[in-house]
C-alpha positions as CSV (number, residue, x, y, z in Angstrom):
1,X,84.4,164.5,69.7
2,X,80.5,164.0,70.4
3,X,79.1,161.8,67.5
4,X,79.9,160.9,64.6
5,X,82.5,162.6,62.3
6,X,81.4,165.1,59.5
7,X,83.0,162.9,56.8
8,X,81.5,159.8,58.2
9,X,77.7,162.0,58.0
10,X,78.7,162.6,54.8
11,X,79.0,159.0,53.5
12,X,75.8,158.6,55.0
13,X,74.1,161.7,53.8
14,X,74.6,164.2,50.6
15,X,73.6,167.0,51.0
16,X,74.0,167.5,54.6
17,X,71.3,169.6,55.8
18,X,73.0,171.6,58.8
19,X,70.5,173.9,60.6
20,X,71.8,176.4,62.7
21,X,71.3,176.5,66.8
22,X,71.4,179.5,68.7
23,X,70.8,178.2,72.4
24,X,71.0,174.6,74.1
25,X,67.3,174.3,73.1
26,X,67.1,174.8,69.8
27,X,70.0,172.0,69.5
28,X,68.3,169.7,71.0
29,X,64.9,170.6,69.3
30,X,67.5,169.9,65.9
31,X,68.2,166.4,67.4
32,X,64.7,165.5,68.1
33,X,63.7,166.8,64.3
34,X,66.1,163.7,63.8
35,X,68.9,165.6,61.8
36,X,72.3,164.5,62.0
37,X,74.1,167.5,62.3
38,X,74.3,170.8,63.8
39,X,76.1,174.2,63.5
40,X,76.6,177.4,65.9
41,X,76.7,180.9,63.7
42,X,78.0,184.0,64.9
43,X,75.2,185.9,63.8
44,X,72.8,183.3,65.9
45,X,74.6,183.1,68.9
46,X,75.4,186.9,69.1
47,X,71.8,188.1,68.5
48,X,69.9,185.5,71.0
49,X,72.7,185.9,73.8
50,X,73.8,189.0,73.6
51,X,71.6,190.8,71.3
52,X,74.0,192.5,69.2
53,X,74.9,192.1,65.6
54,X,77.3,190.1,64.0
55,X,80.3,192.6,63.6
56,X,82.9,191.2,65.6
57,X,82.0,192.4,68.9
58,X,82.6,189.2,70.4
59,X,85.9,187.9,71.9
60,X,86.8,184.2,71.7
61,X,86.2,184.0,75.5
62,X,82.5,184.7,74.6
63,X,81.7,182.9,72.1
64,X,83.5,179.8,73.5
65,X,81.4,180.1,76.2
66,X,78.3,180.2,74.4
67,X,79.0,177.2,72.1
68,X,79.6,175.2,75.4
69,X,76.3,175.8,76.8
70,X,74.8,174.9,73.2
71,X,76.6,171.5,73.4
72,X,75.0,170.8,76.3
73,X,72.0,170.4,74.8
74,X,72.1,168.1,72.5
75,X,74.5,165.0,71.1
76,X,75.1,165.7,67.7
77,X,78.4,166.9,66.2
78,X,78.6,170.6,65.7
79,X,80.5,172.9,63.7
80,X,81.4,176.0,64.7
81,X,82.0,179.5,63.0
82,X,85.5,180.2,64.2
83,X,85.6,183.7,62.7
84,X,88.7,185.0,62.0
85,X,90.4,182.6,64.5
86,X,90.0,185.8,66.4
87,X,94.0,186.9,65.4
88,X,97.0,185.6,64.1
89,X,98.2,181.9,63.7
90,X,98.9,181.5,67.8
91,X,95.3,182.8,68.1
92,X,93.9,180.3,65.4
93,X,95.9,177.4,67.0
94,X,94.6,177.9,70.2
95,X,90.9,178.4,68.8
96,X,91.6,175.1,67.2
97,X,92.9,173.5,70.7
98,X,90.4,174.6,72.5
99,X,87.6,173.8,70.4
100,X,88.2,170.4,69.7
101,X,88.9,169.7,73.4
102,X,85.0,170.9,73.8
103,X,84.2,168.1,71.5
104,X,83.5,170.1,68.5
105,X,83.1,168.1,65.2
106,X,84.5,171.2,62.8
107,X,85.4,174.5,63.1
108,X,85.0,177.4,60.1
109,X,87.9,179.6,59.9
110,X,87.7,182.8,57.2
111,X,89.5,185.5,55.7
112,X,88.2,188.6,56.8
113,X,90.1,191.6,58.4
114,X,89.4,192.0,62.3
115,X,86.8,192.9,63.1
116,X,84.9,190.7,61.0
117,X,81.2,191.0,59.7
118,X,78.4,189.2,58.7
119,X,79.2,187.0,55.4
120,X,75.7,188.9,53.9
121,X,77.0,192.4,55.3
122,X,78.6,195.1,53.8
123,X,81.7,196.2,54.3
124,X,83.4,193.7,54.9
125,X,87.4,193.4,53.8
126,X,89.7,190.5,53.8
127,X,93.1,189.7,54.4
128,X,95.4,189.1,52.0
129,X,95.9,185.4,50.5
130,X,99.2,184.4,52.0
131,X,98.1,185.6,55.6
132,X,95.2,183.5,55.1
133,X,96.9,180.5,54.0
134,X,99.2,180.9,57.1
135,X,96.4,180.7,59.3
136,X,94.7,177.9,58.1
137,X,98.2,176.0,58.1
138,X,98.2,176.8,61.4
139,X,94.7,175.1,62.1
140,X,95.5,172.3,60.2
141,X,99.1,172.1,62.1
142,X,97.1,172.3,65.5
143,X,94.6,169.4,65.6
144,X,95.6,166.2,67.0
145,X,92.7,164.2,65.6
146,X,92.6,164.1,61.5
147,X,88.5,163.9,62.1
148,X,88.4,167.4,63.6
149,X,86.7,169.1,60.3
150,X,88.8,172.1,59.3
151,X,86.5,174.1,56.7
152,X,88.4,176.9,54.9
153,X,85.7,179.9,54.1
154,X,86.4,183.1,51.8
155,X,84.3,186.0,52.1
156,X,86.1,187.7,48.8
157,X,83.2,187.6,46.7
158,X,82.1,191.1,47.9
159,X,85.6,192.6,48.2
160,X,87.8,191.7,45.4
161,X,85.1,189.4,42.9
162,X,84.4,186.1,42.5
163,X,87.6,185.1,40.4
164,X,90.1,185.7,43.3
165,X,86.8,184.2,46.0
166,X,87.0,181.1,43.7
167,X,91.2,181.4,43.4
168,X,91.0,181.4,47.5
169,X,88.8,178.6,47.8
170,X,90.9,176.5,46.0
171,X,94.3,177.5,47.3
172,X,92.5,176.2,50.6
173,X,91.9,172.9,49.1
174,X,95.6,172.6,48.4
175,X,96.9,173.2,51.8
176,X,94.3,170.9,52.8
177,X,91.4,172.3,54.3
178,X,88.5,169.3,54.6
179,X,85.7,171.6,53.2
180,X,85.6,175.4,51.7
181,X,82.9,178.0,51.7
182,X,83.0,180.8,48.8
183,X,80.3,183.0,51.0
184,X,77.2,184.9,49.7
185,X,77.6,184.2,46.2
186,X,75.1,186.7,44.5
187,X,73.0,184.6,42.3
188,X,72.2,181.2,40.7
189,X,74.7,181.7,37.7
190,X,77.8,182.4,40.7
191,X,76.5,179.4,42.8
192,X,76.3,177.1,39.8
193,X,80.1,178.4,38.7
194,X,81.6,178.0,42.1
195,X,79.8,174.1,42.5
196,X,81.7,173.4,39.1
197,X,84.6,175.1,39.2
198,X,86.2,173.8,42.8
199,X,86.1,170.3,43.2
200,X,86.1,169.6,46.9
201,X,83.4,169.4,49.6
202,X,81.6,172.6,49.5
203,X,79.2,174.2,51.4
204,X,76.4,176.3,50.3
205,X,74.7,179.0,53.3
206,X,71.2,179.5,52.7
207,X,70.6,182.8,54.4
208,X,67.2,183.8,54.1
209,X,67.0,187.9,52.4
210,X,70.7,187.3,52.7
211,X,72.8,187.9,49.7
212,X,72.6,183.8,47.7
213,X,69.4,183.0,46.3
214,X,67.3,180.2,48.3
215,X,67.9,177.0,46.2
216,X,66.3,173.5,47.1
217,X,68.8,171.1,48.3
218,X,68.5,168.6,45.8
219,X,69.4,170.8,43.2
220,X,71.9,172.9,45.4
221,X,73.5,168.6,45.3
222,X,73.4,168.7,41.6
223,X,75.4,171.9,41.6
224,X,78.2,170.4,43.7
225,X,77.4,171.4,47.1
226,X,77.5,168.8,49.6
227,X,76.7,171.0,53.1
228,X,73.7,172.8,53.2
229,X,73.8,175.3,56.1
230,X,70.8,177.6,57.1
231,X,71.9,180.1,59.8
232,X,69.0,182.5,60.6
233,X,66.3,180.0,60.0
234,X,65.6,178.7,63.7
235,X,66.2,182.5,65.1
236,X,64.0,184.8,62.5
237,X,60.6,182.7,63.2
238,X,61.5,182.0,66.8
239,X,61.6,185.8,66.9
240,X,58.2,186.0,65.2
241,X,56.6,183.8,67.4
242,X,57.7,185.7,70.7
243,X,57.1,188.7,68.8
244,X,53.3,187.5,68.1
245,X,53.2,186.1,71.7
246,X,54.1,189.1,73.3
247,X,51.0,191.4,71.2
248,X,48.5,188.4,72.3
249,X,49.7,188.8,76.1
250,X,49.4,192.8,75.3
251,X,45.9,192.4,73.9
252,X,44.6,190.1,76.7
253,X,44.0,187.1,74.3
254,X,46.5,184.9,75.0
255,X,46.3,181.6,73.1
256,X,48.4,179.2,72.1
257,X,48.6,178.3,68.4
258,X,47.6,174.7,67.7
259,X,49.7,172.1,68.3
260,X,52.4,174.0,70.7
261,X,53.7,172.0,73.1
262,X,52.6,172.2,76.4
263,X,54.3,172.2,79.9
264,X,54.3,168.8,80.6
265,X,55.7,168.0,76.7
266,X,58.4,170.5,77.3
267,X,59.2,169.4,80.6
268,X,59.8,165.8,79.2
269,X,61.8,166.7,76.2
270,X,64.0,168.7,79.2
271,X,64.6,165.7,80.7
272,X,62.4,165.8,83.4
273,X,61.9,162.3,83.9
274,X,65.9,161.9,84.1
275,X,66.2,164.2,86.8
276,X,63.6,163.0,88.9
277,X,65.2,159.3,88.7
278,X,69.0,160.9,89.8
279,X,67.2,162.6,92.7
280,X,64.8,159.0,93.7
281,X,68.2,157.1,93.4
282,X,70.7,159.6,95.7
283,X,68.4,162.1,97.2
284,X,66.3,160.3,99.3
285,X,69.1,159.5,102.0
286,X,70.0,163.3,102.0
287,X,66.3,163.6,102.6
288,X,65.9,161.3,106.2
């Protein structure tokens, strides 16, 4: 498991502030920030890699792939979305195997139907209670270390109300889920319900022009949330920026806002200097 473990974080930091990474650079650009903690969405990782939206057109294979390159960049734990589990129980077990193998920190497994959507999407429809519970038995069943973070998320809210989204949440407590998620909770009144009525580490998803109003951590703390994720908040203004970059290139003006890093910052915080001291140290005979 790369750092430290999420219950460990926690001890150390409530709320947990989690941003979001969609590429290896934007996880380590979270590191250097100096947060503690990372997460890879499926809405993130499938808009900056494959520019689609989040509607289940990925396949485990993919999105495996992509959360392995993210790793790469930085030395934080992560948790991962793991959709659906992306089928039944032998699916979920082996999304479980393989992730924590990777050196994931938690995984995220929901109740949708396949294929899933977006938790602040309509549409969306979820399996039914005992199916769920089987598949997060399963993912409990299938870790080896008790660290590996198993976070049980509902997305009933939209689909059957937030009595049976709450009823879900805590069913997933009793089989013994680490953390739950009741996703996109529609308003202040529903978040401060679901922080009082589940006692267990919850986590609240800021998504901005998402479904759950924007609330402060501090006060999202006070409500009983305890992980604070945001997971468009690194991709909607890196898209602004290239969007703005690409209108100054078209317009001839090109110049850079103030205080944007310039090549030789950026090629430092790559690890230039690393590099260069691998290739001095065993490149220099292949070089003679």
């Amino acid at each position: 498991m790369k750092g430290l473990p999420i219950r460990t974080l926690l001890e150390r930091e409530n709320p947990l502030i989690v941003p979001i990474a969609h590429d290896a650079l934007s996880a380590r650009l979270i590191e250097r920030a100096g947060y503690s903690c990372y997460s890879v969405g499926g809405f993130a990782l499938a808009a900056a890699r494959h520019a689609i939206p989040d509607i289940g057109l990925l396949s485990f294979g993919e999105f495996s792939a992509g959360v392995r390159d993210i790793m790469m960049g930085s030395s934080l734990p992560v948790i991962v979305d793991g959709d659906d589990g992306y089928g039944d129980v032998k699916n979920v077990t082996r999304t479980v195997e393989t992730y924590e193998a990777m050196g994931v920190a938690g995984l995220v497994i929901e109740d949708q139907t396949n294929p899933k959507r977006c938790g602040h999407m309509d549409g969306k429809s979820v399996v039914d209670l005992s199916v769920a519970s089987a598949k997060l038995e399963a993912a409990l069943a299938a870790r080896k270390n008790p660290d590996f973070f198993i976070v049980g998320r509902t997305d009933a809210r939209s689909v059957t109300g937030l009595d049976d989204a709450i009823a879900r949440a805590k069913r997933f407590k009793e089989i013994g889920a680490d953390a739950v998620i009741v996703e996109a909770p529609q308003s202040v009144e529903e978040l401060r319900r679901i922080g009082g009525e589940i006692d267990h580490i919850q986590f609240a998803n800021m998504a901005e022009a998402g479904r759950t109003p924007i609330i402060p951590p501090d006060e999202l703390k006070a409500m009983g949330f305890s992980i604070i994720v945001y997971p468009g908040t690194l991709l909607l203004r890196v898209i602004k920026s290239m969007t703005d970059a690409l209108e100054s290139l078209r317009a001839g003006t090109l110049q850079l806002p103030p205080d944007t890093m310039n090549f030789a910052e950026l090629t430092q915080m790559l690890g230039i200097a690393r590099w260069g001291a691998i290739d001095d140290k065993f490149g220099g005979n292949i070089r003679k």
